[in-house]
Biopython code that builds the backbone (N, CA, C, O; Angstrom):
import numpy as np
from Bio.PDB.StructureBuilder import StructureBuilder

atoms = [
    (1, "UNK", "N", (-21.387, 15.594, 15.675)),
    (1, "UNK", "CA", (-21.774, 14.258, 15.296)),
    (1, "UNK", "C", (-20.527, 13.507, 14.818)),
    (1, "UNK", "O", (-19.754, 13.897, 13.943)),
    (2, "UNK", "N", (-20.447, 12.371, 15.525)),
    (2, "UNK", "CA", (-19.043, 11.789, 15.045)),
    (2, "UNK", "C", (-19.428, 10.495, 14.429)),
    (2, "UNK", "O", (-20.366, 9.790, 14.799)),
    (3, "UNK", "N", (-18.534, 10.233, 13.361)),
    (3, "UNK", "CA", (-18.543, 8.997, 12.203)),
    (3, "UNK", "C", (-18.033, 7.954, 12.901)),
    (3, "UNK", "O", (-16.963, 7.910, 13.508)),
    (4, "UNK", "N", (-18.946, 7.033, 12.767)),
    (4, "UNK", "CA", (-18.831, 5.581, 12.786)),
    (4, "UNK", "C", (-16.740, 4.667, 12.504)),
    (4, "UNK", "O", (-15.755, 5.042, 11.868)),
    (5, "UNK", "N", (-16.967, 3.707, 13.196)),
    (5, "UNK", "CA", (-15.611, 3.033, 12.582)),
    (5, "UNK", "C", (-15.513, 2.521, 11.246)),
    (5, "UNK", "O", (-14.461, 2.188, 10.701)),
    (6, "UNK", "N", (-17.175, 2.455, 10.518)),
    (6, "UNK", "CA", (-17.182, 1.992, 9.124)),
    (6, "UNK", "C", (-16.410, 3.327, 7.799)),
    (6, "UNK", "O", (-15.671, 3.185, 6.825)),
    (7, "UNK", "N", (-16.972, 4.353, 8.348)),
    (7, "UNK", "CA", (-16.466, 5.023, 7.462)),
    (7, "UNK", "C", (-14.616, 5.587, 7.452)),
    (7, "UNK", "O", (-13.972, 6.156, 6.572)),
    (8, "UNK", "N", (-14.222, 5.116, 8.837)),
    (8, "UNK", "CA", (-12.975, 5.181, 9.028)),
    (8, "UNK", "C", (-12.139, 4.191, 8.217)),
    (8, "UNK", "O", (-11.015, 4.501, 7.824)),
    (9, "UNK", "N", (-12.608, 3.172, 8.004)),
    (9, "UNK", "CA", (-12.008, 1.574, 7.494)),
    (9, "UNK", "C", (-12.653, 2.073, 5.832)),
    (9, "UNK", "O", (-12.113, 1.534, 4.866)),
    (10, "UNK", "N", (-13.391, 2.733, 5.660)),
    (10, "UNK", "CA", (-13.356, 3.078, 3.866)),
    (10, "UNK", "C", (-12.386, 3.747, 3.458)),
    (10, "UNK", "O", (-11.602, 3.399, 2.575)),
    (11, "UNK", "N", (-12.368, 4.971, 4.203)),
    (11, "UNK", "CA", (-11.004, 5.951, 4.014)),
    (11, "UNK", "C", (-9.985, 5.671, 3.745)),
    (11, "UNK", "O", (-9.183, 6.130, 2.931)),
    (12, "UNK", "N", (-9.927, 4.146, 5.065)),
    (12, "UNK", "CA", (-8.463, 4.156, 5.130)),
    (12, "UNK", "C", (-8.363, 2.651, 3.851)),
    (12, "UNK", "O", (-7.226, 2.329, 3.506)),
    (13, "UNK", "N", (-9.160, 2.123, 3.457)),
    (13, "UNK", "CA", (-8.843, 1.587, 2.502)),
    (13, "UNK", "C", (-8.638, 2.433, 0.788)),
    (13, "UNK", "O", (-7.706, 2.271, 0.001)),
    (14, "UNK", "N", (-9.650, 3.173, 0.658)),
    (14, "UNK", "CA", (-9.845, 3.839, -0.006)),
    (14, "UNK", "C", (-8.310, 4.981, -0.509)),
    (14, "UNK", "O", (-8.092, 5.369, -1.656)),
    (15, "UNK", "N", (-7.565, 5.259, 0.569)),
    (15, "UNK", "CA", (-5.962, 5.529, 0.592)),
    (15, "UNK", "C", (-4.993, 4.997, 0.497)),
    (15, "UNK", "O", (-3.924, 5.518, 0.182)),
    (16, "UNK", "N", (-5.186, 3.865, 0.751)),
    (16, "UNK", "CA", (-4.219, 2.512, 0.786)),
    (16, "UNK", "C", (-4.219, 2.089, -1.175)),
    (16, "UNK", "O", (-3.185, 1.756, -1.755)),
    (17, "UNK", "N", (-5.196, 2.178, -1.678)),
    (17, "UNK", "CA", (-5.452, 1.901, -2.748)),
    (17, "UNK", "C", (-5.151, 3.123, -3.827)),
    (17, "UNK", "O", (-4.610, 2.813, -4.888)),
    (18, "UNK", "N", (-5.415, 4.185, -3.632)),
    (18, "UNK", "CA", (-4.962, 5.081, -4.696)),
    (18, "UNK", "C", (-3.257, 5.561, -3.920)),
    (18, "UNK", "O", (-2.516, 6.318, -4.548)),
    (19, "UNK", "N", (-3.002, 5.217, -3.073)),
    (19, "UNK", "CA", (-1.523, 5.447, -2.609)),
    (19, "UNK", "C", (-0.822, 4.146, -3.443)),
    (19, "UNK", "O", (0.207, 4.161, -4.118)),
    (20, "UNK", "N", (-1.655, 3.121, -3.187)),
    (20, "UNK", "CA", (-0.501, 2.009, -4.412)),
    (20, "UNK", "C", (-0.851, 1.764, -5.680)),
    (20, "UNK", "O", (-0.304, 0.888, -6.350)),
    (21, "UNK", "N", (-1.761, 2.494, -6.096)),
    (21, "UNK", "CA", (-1.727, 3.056, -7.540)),
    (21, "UNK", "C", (-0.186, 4.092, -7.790)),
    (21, "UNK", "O", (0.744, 3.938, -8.582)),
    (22, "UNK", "N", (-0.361, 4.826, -7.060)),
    (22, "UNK", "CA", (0.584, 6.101, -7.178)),
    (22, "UNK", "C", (2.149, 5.528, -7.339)),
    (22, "UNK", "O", (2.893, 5.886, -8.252)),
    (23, "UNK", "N", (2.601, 4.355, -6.049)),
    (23, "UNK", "CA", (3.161, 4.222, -6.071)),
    (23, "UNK", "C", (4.437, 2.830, -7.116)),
    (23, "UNK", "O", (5.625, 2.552, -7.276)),
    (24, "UNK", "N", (2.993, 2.395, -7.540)),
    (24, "UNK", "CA", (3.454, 1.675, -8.758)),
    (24, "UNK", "C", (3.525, 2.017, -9.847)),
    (24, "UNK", "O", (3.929, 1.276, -10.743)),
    (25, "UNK", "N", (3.087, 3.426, -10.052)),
    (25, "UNK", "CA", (2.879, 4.479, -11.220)),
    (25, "UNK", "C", (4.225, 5.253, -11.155)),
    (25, "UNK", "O", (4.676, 5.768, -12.178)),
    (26, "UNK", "N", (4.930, 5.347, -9.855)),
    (26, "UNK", "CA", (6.137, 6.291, -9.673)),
    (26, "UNK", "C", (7.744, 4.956, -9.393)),
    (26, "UNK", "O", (8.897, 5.142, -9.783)),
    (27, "UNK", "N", (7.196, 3.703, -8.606)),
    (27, "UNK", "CA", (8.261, 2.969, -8.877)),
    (27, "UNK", "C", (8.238, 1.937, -9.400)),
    (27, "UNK", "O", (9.001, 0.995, -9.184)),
    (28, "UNK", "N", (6.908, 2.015, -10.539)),
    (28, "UNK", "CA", (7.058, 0.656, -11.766)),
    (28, "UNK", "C", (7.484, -0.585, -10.796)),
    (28, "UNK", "O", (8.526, -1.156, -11.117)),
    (29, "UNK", "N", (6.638, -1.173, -9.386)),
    (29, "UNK", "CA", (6.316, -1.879, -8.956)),
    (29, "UNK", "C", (6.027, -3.006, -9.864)),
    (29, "UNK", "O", (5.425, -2.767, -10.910)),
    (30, "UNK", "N", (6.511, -4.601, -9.480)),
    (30, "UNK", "CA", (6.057, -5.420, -10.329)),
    (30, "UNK", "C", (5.418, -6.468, -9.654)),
    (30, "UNK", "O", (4.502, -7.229, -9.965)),
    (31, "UNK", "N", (6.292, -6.296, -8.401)),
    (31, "UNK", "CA", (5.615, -7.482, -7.495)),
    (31, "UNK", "C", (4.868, -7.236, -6.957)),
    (31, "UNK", "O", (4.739, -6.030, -7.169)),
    (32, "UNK", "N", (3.749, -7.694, -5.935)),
    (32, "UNK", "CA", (2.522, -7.513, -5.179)),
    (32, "UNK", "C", (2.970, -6.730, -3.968)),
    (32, "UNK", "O", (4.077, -6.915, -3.463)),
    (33, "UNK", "N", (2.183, -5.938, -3.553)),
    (33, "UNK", "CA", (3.068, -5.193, -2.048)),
    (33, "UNK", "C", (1.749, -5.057, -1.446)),
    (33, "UNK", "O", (0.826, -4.650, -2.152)),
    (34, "UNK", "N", (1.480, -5.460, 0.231)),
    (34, "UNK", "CA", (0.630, -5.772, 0.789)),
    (34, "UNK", "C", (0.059, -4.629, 1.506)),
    (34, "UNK", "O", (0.693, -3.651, 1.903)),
    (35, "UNK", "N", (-1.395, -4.874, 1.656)),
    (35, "UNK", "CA", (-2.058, -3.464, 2.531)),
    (35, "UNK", "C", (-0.885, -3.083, 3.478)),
    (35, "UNK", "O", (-0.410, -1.963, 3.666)),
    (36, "UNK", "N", (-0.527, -4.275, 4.033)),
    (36, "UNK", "CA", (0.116, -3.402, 5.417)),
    (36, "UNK", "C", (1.392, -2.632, 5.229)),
    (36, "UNK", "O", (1.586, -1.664, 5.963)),
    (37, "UNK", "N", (2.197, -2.930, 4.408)),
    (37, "UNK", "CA", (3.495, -2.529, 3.609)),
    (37, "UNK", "C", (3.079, -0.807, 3.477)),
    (37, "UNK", "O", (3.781, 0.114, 3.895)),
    (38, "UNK", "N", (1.635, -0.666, 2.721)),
    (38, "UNK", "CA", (1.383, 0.481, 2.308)),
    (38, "UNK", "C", (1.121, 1.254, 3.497)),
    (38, "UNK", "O", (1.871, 2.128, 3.933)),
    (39, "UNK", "N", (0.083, 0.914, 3.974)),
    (39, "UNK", "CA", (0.095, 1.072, 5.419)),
    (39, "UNK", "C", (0.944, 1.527, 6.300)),
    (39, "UNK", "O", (0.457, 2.378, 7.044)),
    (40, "UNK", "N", (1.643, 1.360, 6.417)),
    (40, "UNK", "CA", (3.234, 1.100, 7.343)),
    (40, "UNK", "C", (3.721, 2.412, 7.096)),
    (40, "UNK", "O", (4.011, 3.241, 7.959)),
    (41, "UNK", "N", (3.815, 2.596, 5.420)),
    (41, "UNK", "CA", (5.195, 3.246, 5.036)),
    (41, "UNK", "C", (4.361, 4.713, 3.985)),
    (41, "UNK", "O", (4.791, 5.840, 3.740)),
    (42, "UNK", "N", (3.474, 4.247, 3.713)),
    (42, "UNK", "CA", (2.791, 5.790, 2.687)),
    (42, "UNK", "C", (1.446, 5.914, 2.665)),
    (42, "UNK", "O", (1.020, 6.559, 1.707)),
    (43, "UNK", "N", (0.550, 5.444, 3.516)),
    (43, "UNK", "CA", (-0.797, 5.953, 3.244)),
    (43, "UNK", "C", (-1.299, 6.973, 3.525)),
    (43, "UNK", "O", (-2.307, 7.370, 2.940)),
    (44, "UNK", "N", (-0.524, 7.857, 4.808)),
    (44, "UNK", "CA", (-0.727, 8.765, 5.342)),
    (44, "UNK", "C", (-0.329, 10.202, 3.991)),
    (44, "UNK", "O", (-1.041, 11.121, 3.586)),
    (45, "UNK", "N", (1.417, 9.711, 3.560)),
    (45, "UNK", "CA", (1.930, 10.648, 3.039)),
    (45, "UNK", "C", (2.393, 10.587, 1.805)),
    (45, "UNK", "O", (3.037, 11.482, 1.256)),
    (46, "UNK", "N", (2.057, 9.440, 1.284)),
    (46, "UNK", "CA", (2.498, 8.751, 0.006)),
    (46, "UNK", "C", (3.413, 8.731, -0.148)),
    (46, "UNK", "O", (3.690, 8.163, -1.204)),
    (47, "UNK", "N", (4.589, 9.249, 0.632)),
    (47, "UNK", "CA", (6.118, 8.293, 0.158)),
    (47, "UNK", "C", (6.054, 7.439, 0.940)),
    (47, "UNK", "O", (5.299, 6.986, 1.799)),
    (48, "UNK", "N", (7.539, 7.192, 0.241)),
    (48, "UNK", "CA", (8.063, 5.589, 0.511)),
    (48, "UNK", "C", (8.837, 5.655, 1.541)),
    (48, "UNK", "O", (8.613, 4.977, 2.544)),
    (49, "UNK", "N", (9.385, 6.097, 1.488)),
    (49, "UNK", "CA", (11.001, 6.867, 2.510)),
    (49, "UNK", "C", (11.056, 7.918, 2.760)),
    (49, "UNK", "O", (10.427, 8.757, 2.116)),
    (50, "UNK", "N", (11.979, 8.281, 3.984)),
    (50, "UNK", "CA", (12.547, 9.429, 3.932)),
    (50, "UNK", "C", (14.021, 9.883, 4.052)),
    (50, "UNK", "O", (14.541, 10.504, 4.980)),
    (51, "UNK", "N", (14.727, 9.315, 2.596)),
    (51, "UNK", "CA", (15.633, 9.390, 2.108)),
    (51, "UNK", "C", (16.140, 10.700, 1.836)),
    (51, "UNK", "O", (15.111, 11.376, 1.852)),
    (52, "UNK", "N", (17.252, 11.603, 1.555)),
    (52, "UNK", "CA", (17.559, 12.683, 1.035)),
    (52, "UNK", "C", (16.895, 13.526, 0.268)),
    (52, "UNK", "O", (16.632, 14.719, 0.417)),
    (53, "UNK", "N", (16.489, 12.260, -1.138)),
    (53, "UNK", "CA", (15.640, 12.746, -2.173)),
    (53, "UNK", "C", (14.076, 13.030, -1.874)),
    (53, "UNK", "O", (13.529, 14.128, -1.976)),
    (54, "UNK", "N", (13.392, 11.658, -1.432)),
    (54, "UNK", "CA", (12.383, 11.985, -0.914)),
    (54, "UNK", "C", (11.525, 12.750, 0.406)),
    (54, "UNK", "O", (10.360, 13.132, 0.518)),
    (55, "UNK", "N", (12.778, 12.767, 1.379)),
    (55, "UNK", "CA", (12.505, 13.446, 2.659)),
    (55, "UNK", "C", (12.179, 15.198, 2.738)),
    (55, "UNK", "O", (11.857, 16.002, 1.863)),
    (56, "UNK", "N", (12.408, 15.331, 4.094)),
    (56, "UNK", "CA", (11.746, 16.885, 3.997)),
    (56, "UNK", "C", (13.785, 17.563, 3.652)),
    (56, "UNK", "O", (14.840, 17.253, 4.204)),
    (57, "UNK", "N", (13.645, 17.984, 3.159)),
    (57, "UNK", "CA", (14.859, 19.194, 3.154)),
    (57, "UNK", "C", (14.988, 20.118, 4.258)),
    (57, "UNK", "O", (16.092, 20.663, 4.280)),
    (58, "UNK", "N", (14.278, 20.424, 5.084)),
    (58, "UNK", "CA", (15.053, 20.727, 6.235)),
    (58, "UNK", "C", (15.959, 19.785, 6.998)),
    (58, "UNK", "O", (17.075, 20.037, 7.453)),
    (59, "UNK", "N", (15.328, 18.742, 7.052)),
    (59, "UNK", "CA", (16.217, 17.631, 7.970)),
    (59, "UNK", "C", (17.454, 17.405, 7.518)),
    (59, "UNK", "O", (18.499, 17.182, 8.129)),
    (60, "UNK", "N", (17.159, 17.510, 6.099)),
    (60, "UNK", "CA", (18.692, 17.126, 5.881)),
    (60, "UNK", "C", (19.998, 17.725, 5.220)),
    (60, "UNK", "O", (21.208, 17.500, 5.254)),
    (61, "UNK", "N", (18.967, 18.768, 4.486)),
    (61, "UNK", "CA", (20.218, 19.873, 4.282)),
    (61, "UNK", "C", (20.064, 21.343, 4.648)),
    (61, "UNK", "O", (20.582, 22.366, 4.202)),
    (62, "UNK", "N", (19.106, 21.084, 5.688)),
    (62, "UNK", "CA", (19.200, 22.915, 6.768)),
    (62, "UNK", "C", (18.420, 23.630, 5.953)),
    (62, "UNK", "O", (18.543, 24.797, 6.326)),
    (63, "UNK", "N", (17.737, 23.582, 5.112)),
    (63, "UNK", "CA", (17.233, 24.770, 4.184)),
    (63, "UNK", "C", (15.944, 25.350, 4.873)),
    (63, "UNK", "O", (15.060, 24.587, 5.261)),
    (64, "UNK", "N", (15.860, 26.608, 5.007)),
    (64, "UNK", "CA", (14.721, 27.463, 5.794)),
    (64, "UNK", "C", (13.469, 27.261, 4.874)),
    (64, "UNK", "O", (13.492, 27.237, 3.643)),
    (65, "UNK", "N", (12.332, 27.114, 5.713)),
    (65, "UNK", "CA", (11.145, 27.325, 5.120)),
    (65, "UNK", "C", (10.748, 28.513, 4.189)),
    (65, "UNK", "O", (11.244, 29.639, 4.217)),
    (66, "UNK", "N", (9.862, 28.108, 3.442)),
    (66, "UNK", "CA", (9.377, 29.484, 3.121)),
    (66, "UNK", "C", (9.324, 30.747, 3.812)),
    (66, "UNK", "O", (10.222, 31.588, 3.862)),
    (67, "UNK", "N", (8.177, 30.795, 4.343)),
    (67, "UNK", "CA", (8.106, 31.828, 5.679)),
    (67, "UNK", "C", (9.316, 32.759, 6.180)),
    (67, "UNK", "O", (9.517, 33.972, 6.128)),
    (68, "UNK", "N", (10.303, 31.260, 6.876)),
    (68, "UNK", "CA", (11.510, 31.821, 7.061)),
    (68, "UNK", "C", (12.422, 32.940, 6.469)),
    (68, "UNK", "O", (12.965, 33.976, 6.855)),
    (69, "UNK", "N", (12.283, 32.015, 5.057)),
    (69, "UNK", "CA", (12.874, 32.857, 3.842)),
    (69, "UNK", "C", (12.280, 34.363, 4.017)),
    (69, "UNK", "O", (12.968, 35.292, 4.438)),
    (70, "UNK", "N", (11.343, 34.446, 3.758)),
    (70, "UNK", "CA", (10.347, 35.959, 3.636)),
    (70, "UNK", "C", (11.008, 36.935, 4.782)),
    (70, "UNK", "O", (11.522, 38.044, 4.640)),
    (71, "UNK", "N", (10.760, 35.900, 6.331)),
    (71, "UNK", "CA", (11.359, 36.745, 7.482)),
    (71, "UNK", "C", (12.598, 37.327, 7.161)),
    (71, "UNK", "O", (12.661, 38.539, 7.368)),
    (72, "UNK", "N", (13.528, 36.817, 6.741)),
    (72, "UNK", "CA", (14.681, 37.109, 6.804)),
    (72, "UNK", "C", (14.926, 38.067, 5.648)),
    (72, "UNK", "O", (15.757, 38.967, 5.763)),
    (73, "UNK", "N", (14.177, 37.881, 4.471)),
    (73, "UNK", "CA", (14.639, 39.032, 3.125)),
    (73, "UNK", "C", (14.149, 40.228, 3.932)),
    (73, "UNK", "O", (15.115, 40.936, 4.217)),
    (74, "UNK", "N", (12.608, 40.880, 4.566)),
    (74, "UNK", "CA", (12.600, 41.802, 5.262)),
    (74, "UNK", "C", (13.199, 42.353, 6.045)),
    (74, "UNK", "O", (13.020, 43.561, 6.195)),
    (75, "UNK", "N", (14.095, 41.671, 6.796)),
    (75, "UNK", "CA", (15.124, 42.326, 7.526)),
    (75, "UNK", "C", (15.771, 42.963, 6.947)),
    (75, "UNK", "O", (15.971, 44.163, 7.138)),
    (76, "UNK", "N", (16.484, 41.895, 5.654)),
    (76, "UNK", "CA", (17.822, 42.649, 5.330)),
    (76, "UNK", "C", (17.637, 44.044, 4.879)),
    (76, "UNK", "O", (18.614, 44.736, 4.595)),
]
sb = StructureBuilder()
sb.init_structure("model")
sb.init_model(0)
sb.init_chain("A")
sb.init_seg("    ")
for serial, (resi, resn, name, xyz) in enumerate(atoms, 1):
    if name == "N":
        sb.init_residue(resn, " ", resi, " ")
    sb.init_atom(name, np.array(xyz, "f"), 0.0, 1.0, " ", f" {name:<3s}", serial, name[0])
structure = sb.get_structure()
């Protein structure tokens, strides 16, 4: 049984809204920032960027996954 487009458009408001809670809670936001802004850039994942700090650490400084990690201590 598959859900309607109404309950898709709650969700996705419903994320949009506690994602810019979050994110005015983490960058003391002062000015207004628009559904689509949020939309765009963090509703899915709640950041903002994917800067050094905020990005994944593999991309940017090579570091093995967990998993990885595990594989490799068993070897040694």
């Amino acid at each position: 049984m598959s859900r309607g487009l109404a309950i898709k458009r709650h969700h996705k408001g419903r994320i949009k809204s506690k994602t810019k809670q979050i994110l005015e809670r983490l960058w003391v936001i002062d000015e207004e920032v628009s559904a689509s802004e949020i939309g765009r850039c963090a509703s899915v994942h709640c950041k903002g960027c994917s800067c050094f700090m905020c990005g994944n650490p593999r991309r940017h400084f090579n570091e093995r996954t967990v998993q990885e990690r595990r594989e490799f201590q068993e070897e040694i």
